[in-house]
C-alpha positions in Angstrom: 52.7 -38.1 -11.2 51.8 -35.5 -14.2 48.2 -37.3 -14.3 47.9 -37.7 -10.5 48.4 -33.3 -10.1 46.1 -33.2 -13.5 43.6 -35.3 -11.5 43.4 -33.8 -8.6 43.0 -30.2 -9.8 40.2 -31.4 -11.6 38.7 -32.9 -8.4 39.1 -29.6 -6.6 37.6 -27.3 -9.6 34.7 -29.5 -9.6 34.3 -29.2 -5.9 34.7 -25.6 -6.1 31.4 -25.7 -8.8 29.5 -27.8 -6.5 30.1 -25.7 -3.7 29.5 -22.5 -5.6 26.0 -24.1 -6.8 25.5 -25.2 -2.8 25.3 -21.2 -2.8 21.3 -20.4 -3.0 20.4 -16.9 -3.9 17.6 -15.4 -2.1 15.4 -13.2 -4.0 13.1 -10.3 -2.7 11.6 -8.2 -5.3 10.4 -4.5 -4.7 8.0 -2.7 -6.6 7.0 1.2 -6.5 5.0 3.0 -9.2 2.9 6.4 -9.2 -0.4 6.0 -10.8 -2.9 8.7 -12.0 -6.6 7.5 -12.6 -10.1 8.9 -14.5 -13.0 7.9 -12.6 -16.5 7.6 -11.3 -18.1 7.3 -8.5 -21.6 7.5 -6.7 -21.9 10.5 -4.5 -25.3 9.7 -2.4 -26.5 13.0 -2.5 -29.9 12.6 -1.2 -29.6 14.7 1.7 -28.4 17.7 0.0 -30.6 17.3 -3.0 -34.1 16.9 -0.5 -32.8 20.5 1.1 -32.5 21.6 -2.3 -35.5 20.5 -3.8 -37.3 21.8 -0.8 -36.5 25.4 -1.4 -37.1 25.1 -5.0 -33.5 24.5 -6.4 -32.8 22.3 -9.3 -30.7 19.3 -7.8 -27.3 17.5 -9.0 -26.9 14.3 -10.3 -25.5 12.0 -7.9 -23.1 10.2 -10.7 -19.5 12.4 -10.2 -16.5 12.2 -12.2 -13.1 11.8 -10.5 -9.4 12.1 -10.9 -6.8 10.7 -8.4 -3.2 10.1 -7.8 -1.6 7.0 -6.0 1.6 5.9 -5.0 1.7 2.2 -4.5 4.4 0.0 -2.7 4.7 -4.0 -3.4 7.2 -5.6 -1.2 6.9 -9.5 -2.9 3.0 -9.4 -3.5 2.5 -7.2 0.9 1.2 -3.9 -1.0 1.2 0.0 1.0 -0.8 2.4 -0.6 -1.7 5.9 -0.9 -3.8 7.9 -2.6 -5.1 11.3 -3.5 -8.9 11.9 -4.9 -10.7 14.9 -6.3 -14.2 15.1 -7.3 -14.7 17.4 -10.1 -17.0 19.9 -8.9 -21.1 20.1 -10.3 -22.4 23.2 -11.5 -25.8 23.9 -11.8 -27.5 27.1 -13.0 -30.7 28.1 -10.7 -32.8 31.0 -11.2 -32.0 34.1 -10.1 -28.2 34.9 -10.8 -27.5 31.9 -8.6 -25.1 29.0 -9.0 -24.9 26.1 -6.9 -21.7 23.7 -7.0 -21.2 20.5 -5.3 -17.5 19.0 -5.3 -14.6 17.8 -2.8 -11.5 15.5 -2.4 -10.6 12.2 -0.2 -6.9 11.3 0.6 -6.4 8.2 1.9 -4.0 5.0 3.2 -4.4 1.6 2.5 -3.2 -2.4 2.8 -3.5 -4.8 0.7 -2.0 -8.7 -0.7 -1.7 -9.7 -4.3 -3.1 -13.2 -4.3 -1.9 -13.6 -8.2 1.1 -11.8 -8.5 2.6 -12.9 -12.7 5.2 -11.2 -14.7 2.9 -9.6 -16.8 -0.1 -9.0 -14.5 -1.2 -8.9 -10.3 -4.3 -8.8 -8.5 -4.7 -7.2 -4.7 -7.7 -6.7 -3.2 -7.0 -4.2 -0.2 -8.2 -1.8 2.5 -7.8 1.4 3.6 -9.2 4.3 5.6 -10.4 7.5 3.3 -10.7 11.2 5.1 -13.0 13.0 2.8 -13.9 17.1 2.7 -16.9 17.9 0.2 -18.6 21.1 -0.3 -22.0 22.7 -1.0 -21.6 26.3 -2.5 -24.3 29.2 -3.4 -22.3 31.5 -5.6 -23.9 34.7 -6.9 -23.6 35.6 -10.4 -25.3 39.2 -10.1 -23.3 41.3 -12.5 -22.5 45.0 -11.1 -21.8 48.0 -13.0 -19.6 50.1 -10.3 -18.3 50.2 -7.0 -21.6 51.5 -5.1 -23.4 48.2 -6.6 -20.5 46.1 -5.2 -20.7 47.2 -1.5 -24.3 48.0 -1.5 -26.1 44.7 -2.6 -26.5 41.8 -0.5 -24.5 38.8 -2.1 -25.9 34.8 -1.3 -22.5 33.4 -1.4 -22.4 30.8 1.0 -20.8 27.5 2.0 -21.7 24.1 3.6 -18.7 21.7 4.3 -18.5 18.4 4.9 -15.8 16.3 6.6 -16.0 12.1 7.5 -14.4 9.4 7.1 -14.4 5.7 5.4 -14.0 2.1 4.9 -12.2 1.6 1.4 -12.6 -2.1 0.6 -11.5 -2.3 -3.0 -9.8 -4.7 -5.7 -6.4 -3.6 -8.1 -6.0 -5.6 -11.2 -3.0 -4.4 -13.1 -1.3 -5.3 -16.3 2.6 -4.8 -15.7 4.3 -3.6 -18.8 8.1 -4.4 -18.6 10.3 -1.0 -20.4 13.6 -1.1 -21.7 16.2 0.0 -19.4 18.3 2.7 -20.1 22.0 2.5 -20.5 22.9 3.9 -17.1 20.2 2.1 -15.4 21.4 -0.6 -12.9 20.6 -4.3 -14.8 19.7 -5.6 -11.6 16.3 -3.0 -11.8 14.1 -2.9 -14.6 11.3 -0.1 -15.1 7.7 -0.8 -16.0 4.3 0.5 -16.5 1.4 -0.8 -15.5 -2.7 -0.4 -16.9 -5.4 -1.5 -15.1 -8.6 -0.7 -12.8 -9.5 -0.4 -9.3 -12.9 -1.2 -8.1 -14.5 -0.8 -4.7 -16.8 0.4 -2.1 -16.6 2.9 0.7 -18.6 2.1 3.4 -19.2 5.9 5.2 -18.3 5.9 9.5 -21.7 8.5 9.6 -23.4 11.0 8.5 -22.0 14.6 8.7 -23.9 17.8 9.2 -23.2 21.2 7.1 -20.9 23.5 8.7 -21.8 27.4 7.8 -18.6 28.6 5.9 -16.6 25.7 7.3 -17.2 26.4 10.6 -20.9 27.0 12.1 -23.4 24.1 12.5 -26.5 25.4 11.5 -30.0 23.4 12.4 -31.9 21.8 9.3 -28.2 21.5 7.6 -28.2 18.4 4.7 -25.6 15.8 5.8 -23.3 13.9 3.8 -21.3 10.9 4.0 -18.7 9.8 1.1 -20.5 6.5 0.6 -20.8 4.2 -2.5 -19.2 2.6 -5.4 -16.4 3.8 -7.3 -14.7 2.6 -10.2 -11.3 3.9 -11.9 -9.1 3.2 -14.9 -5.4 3.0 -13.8 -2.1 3.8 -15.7 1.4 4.0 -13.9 4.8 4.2 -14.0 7.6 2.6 -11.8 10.7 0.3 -10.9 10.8 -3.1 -9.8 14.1 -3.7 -7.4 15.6 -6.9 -7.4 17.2 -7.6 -3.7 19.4 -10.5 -3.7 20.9 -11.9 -0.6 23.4 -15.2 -0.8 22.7 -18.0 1.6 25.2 -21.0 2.3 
């Protein structure tokens, strides 16, 4: 009797494993991470530097620098981004107590699917739709000695703004760093960082027409449209989010 109760609690533990190990956990990983990024990009400033050139101004160089922020949200390898984009401003020195400065900033959404997605390292190409606001400025540099000079001379400082739209198509390749967790940290979530680039193309919806101090359009205005190449190196922190649902 003793080995027939022995036996049959054995039976039922063992059942109890199987059926425990019938139980399949589902896993859905989350990832979200801020990024900053150094840059450069091709600003297609022939417009503004034929206007330029034809008044006798010295022109700018069409190869900008830029720094940008971007949030980016990986649900499994379905990635929602956004991201902020300044263009540091050019200065140039013309004759004449004059300065002219080109510069601006984009801020932008985008989609995108990583189609490796590894431990230790994804790639997403994605797309996304870029508002951009650039500027043309004639800043006087005349030096005055008193108050009379200040209200008496005629100052040239002036503004030309520009405002479209684009076509991101771009590509994210990211190394993913995994960090220690910290003692209070949940062990289902780690933290990482990640180091990378992001490459692409915006592919301008048109050319836009200076506005006079941000609001007039003037005839003979340059036009701009953010269009070109652009090319940034990434680094980022975040925290991948383990979601696991049990399934019979």
């Amino acid at each position: 009797m003793k080995k027939t109760l022995i036996a049959l609690f054995l039976t039922m533990i063992s059942g109890l494993v199987y059926g425990q190990d019938r139980v399949q956990a589902l896993s859905k990983n989350k990832y979200f991470h801020f990024d900053i990024g150094i840059g450069y990009t091709n600003a297609q400033l022939g417009s503004i530097n034929n206007t330029l050139s034809n008044y006798g101004y010295k022109t700018f160089s069409e190869d900008m620098a830029t720094f940008s922020i971007s949030s980016n949200y990986y649900f499994n390898r379905l990635l929602i981004k956004s991201e902020l984009v300044w263009f540091f401003p050019q200065d140039v020195e013309q004759t004449g107590d004059l300065t002219t400065q080109f510069g601006g900033r984009s801020i932008g959404i985008g989609l995108g699917y990583a189609i490796i997605q590894k431990p230790s390292y994804r790639i997403t190409p994605y797309l996304g739709l870029n508002a951009y606001t650039g500027r043309l400025s004639f800043i006087d540099d005349a030096s005055v000695e008193n108050i009379e000079d200040a209200l008496n001379n005629t100052f040239r400082n002036t503004d030309l703004s520009f405002s479209n739209g684009a076509l991101d198509v771009g590509i994210q390749m990211e190394k993913l760093i995994e960090l220690k967790n910290r003692k209070w940290d949940c062990p289902q979530n780690s933290r990482f960082m990640t180091v990378g680039i992001r490459l692409g193309y915006n592919f301008g919806f048109g050319e836009a027409r200076g506005r006079y101090n941000g609001d007039q359009v003037i005839e003979n205005a340059p036009t701009y449209s953010i269009e070109g190449p652009y090319l940034k190196a990434i680094i980022g922190f975040g925290s991948k989010i383990r979601n696991i649902k049990w399934k019979n």
